[in-house]
N, C-alpha and C positions, 0 to 999 in steps of 0.2 A: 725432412721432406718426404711426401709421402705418393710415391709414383702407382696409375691405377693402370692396368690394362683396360684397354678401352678399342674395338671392333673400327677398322675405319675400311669405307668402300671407297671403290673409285666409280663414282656414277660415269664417267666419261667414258669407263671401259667396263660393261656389264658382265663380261665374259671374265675380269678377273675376280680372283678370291681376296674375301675381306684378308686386308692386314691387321695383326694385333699392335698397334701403338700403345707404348707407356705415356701418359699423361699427368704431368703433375698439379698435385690435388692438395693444395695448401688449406682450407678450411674444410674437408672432408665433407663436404654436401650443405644442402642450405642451414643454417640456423633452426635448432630442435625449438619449440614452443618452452620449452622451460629454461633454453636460453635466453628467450627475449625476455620472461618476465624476472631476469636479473637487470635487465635495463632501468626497472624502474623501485627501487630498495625502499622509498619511502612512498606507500601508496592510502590515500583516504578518500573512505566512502562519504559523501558531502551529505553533513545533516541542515536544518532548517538556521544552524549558527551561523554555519557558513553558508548560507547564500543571505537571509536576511542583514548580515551587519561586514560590515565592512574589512572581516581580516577570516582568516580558515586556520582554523585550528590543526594542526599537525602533530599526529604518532609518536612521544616524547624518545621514545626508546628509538624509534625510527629515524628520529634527527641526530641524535646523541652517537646512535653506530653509521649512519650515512653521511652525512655532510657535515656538521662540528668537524669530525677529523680530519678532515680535505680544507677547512677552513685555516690561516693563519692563526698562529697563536694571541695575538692581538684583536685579530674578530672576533676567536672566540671569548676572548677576555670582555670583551664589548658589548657580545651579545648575553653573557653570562650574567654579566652586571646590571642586565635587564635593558640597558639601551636599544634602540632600536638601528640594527644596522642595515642599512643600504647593501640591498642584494639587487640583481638584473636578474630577471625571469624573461625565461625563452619561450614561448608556446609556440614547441614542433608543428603543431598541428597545423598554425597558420602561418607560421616563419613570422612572428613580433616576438617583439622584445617590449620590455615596462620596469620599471627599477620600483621595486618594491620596497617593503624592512622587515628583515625575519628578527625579532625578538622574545627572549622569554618572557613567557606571565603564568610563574606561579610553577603549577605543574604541567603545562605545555608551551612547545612554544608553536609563533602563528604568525604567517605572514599580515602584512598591513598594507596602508597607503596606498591605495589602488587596485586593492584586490578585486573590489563589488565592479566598477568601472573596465579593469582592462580584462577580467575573466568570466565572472558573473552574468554580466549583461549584456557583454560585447559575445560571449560563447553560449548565452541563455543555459547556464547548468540550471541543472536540477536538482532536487533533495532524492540521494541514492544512486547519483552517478558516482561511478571510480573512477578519481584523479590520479597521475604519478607522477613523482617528485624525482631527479638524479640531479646530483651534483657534478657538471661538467670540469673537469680539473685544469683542460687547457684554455679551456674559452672564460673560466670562471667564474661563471652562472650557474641559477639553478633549472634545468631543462623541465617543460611541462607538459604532458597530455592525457588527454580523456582518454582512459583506459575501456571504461564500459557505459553503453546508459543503457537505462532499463527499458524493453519493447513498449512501445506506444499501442494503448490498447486499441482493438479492431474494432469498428465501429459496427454493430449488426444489419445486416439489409441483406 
């Protein structure tokens, strides 16, 4: 526990001098920018595959060290053997949920079954937006949001 001194006035009494209060300071100030982008370990820039067909290809190496190993040994035997396993996807962004299937093909693996429908077209991505991917371990989903889209060009006048 990490106690800060911290200036407190008494507005009621103008004439007195600030007190020095200890105040304790469990997360040491807001979240740095390169904490948050641990939030999201599995992140892809959306090409013309994924929004044209119906499943989004996913960063092998970024599935394999983020969520495979947060997975049951049984899913991951599942998903391994190429079947297609029933995952729940969160999209933060609007607070829904859509039960997808993350499987492998080949040498990626890609979510399916409702990709184009509940993200695609309901979120209108685009080709060269950043999506990010985390594995929620208590809720046992996979959490989603639009990380970046690219500036909409300015129209001249």
């Amino acid at each position: 526990m990490v106690m800060r001194p911290t200036l407190y006035f008494d507005f009621l009494n103008p004439e007195a001098p600030p007190l020095v209060v200890n105040i304790r300071d469990d997360n040491n100030g807001p979240p740095r920018f390169r904490d948050l982008m641990k939030q999201w370990p599995v992140k892809k820039v959306l090409t013309s595959r994924d929004i044209n067909y119906s499943q989004v290809v996913m960063p092998r190496d970024q599935v394999e060290d983020f969520i495979l190993p947060k997975l049951l040994p049984a899913e991951q035997n599942s998903i391994n053997r190429g079947q297609q396993f029933p995952i729940k996807v969160r999209d933060l962004d609007t607070m829904t949920e859509y039960q997808l299937c993350l499987w492998e093909n080949g040498s990626s693996y890609v979510l399916t079954s409702g990709w184009s429908a509940s993200f695609v077209r309901r979120r209108v991505l685009q080709i060269g937006e950043e999506v990010g991917f985390n594995w929620d371990e208590r809720l046992r989903l996979l959490s989603f949001t639009v990380l970046s889209r690219p500036p909409v060009p300015r129209q001249g006048g």
